[in-house]
N, C-alpha and C positions, 0 to 999 in steps of 0.2 A: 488517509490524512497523515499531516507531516506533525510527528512528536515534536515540541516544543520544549526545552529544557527551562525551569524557572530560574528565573534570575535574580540571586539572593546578595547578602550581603550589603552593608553600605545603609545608613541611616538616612539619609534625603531622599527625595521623592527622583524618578529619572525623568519628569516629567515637569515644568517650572513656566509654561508660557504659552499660547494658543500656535498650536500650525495651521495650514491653510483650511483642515477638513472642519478642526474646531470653528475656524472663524465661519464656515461656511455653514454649519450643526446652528451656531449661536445665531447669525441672522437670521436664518429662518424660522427661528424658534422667538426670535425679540416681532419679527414683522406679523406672525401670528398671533401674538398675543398684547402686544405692546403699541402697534398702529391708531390711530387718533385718540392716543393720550395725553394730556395736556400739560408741559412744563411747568409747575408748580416753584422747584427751587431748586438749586445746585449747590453741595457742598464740596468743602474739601475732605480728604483723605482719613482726616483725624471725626470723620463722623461715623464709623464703623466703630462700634463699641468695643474699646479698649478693656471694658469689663462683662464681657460677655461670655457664655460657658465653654470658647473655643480662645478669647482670649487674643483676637486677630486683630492684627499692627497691621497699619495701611502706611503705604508709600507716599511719599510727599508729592507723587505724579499719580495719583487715586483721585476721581472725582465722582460723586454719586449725585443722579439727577432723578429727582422726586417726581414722577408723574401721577399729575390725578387722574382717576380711571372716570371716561363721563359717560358710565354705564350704570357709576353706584356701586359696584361690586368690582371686586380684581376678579381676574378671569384665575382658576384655579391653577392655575402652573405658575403663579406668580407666589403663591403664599402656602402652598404645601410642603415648604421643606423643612419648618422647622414651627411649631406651635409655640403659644406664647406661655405654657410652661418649662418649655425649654427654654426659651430668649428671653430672661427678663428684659432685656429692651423694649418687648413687645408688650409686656405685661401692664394690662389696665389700657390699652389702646388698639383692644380688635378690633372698635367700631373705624381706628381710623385707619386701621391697615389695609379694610375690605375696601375701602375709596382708593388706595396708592399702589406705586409700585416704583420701588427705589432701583434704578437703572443704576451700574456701577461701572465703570472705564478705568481702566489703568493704563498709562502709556507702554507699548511696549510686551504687556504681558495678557491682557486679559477685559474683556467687557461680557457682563451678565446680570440679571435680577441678585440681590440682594433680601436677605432677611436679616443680617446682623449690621443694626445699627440702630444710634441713642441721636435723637432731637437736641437732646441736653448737652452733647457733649459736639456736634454741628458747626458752632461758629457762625454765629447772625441766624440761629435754626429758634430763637426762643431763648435758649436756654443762657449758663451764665459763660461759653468757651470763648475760645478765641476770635479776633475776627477771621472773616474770610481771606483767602488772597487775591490779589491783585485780578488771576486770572479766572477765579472765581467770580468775583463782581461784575467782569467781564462778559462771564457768561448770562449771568443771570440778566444783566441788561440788554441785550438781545436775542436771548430765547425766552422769557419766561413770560408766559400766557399763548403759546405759540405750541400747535399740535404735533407729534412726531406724525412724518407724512408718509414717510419712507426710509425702510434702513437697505442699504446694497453694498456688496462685498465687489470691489473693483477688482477689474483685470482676470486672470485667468486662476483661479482658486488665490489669489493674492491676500496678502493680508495688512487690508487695506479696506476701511469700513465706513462707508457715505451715511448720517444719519440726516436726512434731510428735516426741518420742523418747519412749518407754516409752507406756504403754497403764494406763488406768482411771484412777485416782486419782493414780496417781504419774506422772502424764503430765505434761511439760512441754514448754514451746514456745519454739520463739525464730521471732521474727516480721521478718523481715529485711526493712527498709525503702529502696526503690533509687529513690527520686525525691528532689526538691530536696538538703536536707543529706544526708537518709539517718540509718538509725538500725538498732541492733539491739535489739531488745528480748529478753528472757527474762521466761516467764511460768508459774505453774503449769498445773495440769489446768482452774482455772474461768478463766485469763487474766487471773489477778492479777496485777502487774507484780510483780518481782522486782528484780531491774538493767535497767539501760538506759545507752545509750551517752552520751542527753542527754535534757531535759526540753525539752518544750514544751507548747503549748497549742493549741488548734485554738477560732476563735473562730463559732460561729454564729449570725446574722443570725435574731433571732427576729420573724418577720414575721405571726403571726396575735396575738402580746399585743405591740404599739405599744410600750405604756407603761412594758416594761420595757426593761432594756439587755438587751444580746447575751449571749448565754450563752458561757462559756468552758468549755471540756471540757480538762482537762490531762493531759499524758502522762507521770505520772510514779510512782516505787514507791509502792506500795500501792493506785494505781487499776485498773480494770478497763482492759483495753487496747479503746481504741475504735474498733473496726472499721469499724462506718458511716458516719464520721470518715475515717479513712483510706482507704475501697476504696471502691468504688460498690455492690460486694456486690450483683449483678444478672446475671451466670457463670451461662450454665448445661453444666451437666458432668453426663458420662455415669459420673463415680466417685461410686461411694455413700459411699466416704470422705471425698471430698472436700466432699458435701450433708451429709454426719454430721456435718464439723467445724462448718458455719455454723449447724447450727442449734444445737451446742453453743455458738459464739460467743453464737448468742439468748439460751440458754436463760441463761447462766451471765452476763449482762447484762442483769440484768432492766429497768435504766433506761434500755437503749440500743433494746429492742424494739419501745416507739411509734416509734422512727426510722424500724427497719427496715421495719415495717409501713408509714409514709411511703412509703419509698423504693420498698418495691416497688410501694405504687398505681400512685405517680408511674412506673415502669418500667410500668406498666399500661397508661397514659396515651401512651406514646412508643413500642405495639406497631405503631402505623400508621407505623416511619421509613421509611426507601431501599429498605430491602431485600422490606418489602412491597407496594411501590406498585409500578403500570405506569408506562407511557411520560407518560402526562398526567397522571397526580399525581404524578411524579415532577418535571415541567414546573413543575405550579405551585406543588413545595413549593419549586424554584430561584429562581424569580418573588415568592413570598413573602419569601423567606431576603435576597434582592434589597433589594427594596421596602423590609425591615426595618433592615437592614445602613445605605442608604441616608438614611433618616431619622435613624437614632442617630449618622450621619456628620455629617449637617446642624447636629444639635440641638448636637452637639460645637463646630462650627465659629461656630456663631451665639451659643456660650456664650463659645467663646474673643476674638471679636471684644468682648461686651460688656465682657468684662474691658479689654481691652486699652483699648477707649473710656475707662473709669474711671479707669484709670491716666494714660491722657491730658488728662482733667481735671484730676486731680491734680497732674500734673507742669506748672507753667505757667510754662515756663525757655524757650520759643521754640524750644524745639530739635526736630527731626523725633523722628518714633518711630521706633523699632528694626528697621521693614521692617513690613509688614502680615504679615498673617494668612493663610498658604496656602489655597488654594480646597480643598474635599476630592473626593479622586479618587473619582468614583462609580464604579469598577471594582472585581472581585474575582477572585482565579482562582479558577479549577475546584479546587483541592486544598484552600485554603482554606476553602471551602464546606464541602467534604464532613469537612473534621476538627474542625465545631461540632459541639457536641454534643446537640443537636436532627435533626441527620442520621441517629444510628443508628447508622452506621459509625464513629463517630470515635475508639472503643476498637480498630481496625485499627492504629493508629497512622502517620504518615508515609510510609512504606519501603511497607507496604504497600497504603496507599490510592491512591499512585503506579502502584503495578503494577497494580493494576486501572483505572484510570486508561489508561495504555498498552495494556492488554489490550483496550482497548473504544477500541483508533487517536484516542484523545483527545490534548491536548497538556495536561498535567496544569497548566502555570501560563497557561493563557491568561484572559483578561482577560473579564470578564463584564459586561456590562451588561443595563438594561431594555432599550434600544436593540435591541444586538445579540444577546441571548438565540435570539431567533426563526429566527436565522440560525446562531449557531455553537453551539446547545442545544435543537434542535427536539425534540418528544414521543418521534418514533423515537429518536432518538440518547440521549436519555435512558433509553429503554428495554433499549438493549444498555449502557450504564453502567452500572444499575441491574443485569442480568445479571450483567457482568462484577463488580460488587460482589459477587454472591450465591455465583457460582459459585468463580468465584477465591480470595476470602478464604476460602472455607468448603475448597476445596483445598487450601491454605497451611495452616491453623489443624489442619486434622484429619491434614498430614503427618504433622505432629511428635509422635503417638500413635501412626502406624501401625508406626512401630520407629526406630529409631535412627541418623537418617539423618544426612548427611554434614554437616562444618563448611568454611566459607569464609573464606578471608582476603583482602581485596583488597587491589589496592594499585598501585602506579607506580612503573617502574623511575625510577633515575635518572640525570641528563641526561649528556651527554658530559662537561663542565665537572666535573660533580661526582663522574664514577668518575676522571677524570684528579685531580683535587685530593686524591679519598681512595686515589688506589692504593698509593702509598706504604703508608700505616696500615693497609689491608684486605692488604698482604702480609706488613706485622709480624703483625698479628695471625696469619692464615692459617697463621706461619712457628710460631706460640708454642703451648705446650701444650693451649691452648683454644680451640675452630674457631667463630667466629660466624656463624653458618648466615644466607642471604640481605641479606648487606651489599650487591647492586647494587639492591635494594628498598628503596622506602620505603611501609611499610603504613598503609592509609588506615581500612579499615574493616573489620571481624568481622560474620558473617551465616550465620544457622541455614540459611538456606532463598535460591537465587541466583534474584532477582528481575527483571520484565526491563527496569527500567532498570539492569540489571549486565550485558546482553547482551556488551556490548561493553569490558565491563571485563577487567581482569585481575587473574587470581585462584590462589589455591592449595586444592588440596582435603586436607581433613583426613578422617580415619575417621570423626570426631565432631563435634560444634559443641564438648564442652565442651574437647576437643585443640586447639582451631582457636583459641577464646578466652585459652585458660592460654598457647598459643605467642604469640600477638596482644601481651596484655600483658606478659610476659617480653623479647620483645624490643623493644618499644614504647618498654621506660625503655631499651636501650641505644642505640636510636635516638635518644633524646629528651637521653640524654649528651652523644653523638656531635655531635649537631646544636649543642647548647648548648654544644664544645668548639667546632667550627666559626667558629662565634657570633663567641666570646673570643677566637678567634686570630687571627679576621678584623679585631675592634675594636683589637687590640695593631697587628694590621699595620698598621693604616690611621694611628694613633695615632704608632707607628713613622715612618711616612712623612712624615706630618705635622711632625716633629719634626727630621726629615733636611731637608727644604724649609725651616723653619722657620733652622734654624743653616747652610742653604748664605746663602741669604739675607743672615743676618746677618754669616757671611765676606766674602759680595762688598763690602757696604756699607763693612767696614774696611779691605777692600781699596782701594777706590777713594778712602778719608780718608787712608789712607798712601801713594797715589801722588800725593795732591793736596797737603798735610806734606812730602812729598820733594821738590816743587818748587819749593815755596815756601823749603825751607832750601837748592836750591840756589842760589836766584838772591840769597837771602842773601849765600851765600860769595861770588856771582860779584860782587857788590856792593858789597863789605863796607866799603870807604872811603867810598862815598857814603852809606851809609849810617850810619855814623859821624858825618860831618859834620851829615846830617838829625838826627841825636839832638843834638848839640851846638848844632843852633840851636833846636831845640824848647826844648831845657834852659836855653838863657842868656836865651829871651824869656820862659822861664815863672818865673826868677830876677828878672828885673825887674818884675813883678808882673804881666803880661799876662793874662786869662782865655783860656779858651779858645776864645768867638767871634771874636774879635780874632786870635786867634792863627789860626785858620781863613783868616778874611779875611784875612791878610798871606800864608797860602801862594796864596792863590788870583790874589790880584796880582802875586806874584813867578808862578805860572807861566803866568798871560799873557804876564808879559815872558819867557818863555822859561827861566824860571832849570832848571837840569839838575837841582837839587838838588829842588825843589818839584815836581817832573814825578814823584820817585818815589812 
C-alpha cells in the first residue's frame, strides 16, 4: 500500500460542500429511511438552533423540511446522532422527535437529516420568530400533506437531486441543485417551474447552424426545468423509479428531447472509455490524451506570445516588456487525465478516482509525458489501472445501496500551542451548562465511504453518513467562531503591543529632551552673571545698529583673543 503523507496546517476544514459520491452516499441513505414521510412543514434557515451546543449559523439559502414518520417511530438513523441531553433543542420533546424527521437542504452545499434545531426559534413554527420567506410559504403551500415518493440523484454521479412528493398529477418536485451557486427549484408533476431560489440561464453553443447565435435556455417560473442542461442524464440505475422519472423529464419536455436523444448518441459514441479497454488501448488512449493536451498547450502559448509581440509594437516608449512568456509545461498527472471527461471515469469524481489510483500502487499526481509515458505508464500497468478503475469504483458506488453504512469525519488534532492557548476557554466552556463535544479537534473533511488515501488519517466513525455530516457542519461554524475569535484576539494583541512599544518609545525620547533641558538650565544658573553680561553686550551692539554678521565677527575675534565672555 501507498504511504499517504497527512496533511496539516490551515484552520478550515479542506472539505466545505457535497461532491458527487456524497450526493450519491446521501440519497440512498434519505430513500431508505426517509420514503413515504409526510411533509409536515418547511422552514427557513434561522430554524437551526442558533443556541445550540455546536452553536451552527444557517445560510439564508438553508431550508429544513419537517417530515412526519407515519410509522410512529423515526427509523433509527434519523435520531441517533445526538440525544436530548446533548441538544437542548431536543429537550422535553422525545416523544415528538420519535414521530419527525427534519430534512435539511442548503443550496449549493449540502442536503441531510438534522437533529439541531428550535420550533421556537422557526418562523411561523409556533414559536414567537420571524416570519417565513417568501419562498418558504411557497413551499409549504404545495408540498405540505404530500408524501416524499422518491428522492434520485440525475445524471451521471451529478450533483443534482430530484425529491419527488405525492404521486400522479399532484406530484411535485423540488430539484435541489449542489454545484456552483446552487439552487433550489420547485416544480409541478410535468417540471414546470413554480419558485426558485434564483433565475439563470444556461447558454448553448449552437454548432451545426453557424449562422445563428447561441441559444439561451433560462431557468426561470414558468419554464420547463431543464435537465439536459443541468445533468449529463447518462446514470444508469437498477431503480425503475428512478428510469420512470427521466423518461417523464422527456416525455413532459418535449423541446428538450432532440437534446436528449444528442446526448445519449453522443454517450454511445464514448462506450469505448477506461473502463472498457485493455492494457494497450488504455496506453494509447493516455498517448493520445498526451499528444492532444500538448498541442492545445502549444497553440496557447504561441497565441499568447503573439499577443504580447502586438502590444510590443505598440508600445514604442523603450522600455523592456513585462517579463516573457512562460514556456508550457508538457507534463500532466495521472489524476488529471483521468477526471477529462473523454476518460469515462471522470463522473468518479476526485476522492474517488485517487483511490483507485492508489489501489493500482500508482502515485496519483505524477507527471506524464510522451517521453516518460513508456516508463512510468506501460500497457501492463495500465492494465491493472484500468482494473482498479472498474473494480474499485464499481465496489465504492454499489456500497452505498447495499444498506446504510457508516459516516466519517476526519480531521487533526490540534497542536500543543494551540490546546495550551485555548485551555483556558475549553474549561469555561466544559465548566457551563453546555459541553462542546471535540474542541482538541479540528475537522477537516466529511466522507460516506474511508478511502485509501484516508489510510492514515484520523477519523471518527458515525452510524451514518448523514449523522457524520449534520455533526460536521454543526460544529464546523463553532469552530469557524472559535478560530475567527482567535483571529481578533490575536490582531488586538499584536495591535496592543504595537502600541505599548510605540508609547515606551515616545517616553524614552522625552526622557532624554528633559535630561538634555535640565542641563542646559543648569549650567544656566551656574552661569548666570556671565551670562548676563553676554546679553548686555549683544543688546548695546544691536542698539547701535550692528547686523548680525558683524555682530558674529566681533564674537569671533574677541574669542580668539581669549575673551571669557565670547567662549560662552
Amino acid at each position: 500500500a501507498t504511504k499517504i503523507k497527512g496533511r496539516g496546517g490551515g484552520g478550515g476544514p479542506k472539505k466545505s460542500r457535497f461532491d458527487g459520491l456524497d450526493v450519491a452516499a446521501m440519497t440512498a441513505h434519505v430513500r431508505r429511511t426517509l420514503l413515504g414521510h409526510k411533509l409536515a412543514n418547511v422552514y427557513d434557515g434561522s430554524a437551526l438552533s442558533a443556541t445550540s451546543d455546536a452553536g451552527s449559523v444557517a445560510s439564508k439559502n438553508t431550508y429544513i423540511f419537517k417530515l412526519a414518520n407515519p410509522h410512529g417511530a423515526a427509523n433509527k438513523n434519523t435520531t441517533d446522532n445526538t440525544s436530548s441531553a446533548d441538544n437542548p433543542a431536543q429537550e422535553g420533546n422525545d416523544d415528538a422527535n420519535k414521530n419527525r424527521a427534519m430534512l435539511l437542504m442548503e443550496s449549493g452545499v449540502r442536503f441531510h437529516t438534522t437533529t439541531y434545531f428550535s420550533s421556537s426559534s422557526s418562523g411561523g413554527g409556533g414559536g414567537s420568530g420571524d416570519m417565513p420567506s417568501n419562498f418558504a410559504m411557497k413551499l409549504r403551500k404545495h408540498l405540505r400533506n404530500l408524501r416524499l415518493e422518491n428522492a434520485t440523484q440525475l445524471g451521471n454521479l451529478d450533483r443534482v437531486v430530484d425529491f419527488r412528493f405525492g404521486s400522479g398529477q399532484f406530484a411535485h418536485h423540488i430539484l435541489l441543485e449542489l454545484y456552483a451557486q446552487g439552487n433550489i427549484v420547485l416544480t409541478d408533476s410535468t417540471y414546470t417551474i413554480l419558485a426558485l431560489l434564483r433565475t439563470h440561464e444556461y447558454v448553448v453553443k449552437n454548432e451545426e447552424k453557424k449562422t445563428q447565435e447561441d441559444e439561451e435556455v433560462k431557468v426561470r417560473v414558468g419554464n420547463v426545468y431543464p435537465v439536459t442542461y443541468a445533468t449529463t442524464l447518462s446514470i444508469e440505475s437498477n431503480d425503475d423509479k428512478e428510469d420512470h422519472s427521466k423518461e417523464k423529464i422527456a416525455e413532459d419536455a418535449p423541446e428538450e428531447k432532440e437534446e436528449v436523444d444528442e446526448q445519449n448518441s453522443s454517450s454511445d459514441k464514448t462506450k469505448n472509455d477506461l473502463l472498457g479497454m485493455n492494457g494497450e488501448e488504455a496506453y494509447s488512449w493516455f498517448k493520445k490524451e498526451l499528444s492532444s493536451l500538448q498541442e492545445r498547450s502549444l497553440a496557447a502559448f504561441q497565441k499568447r506570445q503573439l499577443q504580447q509581440q502586438s502590444k510590443g509594437n505598440k508600445n514604442q516608449s523603450g522600455k523592456k516588456g513585462g517579463g516573457g512568456t512562460k514556456k508550457p509545461d508538457d507534463s500532466w498527472n495521472l489524476k488529471m487525465l483521468l477526471l477529462r471527461p473523454s476518460s469515462g471515469v471522470y463522473h468518479y469524481g476526485p476522492s474517488l478516482i485517487e483511490h483507485c489510483i492508489l489501489c493500482a500502487n500508482l502515485e496519483p499526481h505524477i507527471k506524464l509525458t510522451d517521453s516518460n509515458l513508456d516508463h512510468d505508464l506501460p500497457p501492463a500497468v495500465c492494465a491493472d489501472l484500468v482494473a482498479s478503475l472498474r473494480e474499485e469504483g464499481k465496489n465504492v458506488l454499489e456500497n452505498f445501496n447495499r444498506g446504510d453504512g457508516k459516516g466519517f469525519v476526519l480531521y487533526r488534532e490540534k497542536n500543543t500551542e494551540e490546546k495550551h492557548e485555548e485551555g483556558d476557554d475549553e474549561k469555561k466552556e466544559n465548566d457551563g451548562p453546555l459541553s462542546i463535544p471535540h474542541t482538541d479537534k479540528i475537522f477537516e473533511e466529511f466522507q460516506p465511504h474511508l478511502l485509501r488515501q484516508h489510510s492514515n488519517r484520523l477519523y471518527i466513525t458515525y452510524p451514518n453518513f448523514s449523522s457524520a455530516v449534520d455533526e460536521f457542519f454543526s460544529l464546523i461554524e463553532g469552530q469557524k467562531r472559535a478560530l475567527r475569535a482567535e483571529t481578533a484576539e490575536s490582531n488586538a494583541r499584536e495591535r496592543l503591543a504595537k502600541i505599548k512599544r510605540d508609547q515606551e518609545k515616545r517616553v524614552e525620547s522625552l526622557v532624554r529632551d528633559q535630561e538634555r533641558l535640565r542641563e542646559h538650565a543648569q549650567l544656566i544658573e551656574a552661569h548666570s552673571d556671565d551670562v548676563d553680561k553676554a546679553l548686555g553686550v549683544i543688546n548695546s551692539a544691536l542698539d547701535t545698529g550692528m547686523d548680525w554678521d558683524a555682530l558674529d565677527q566681533l564674537v569671533g575675534v574677541e574669542q580668539q583673543n581669549g575673551n571669557p565672555i565670547a567662549l560662552l
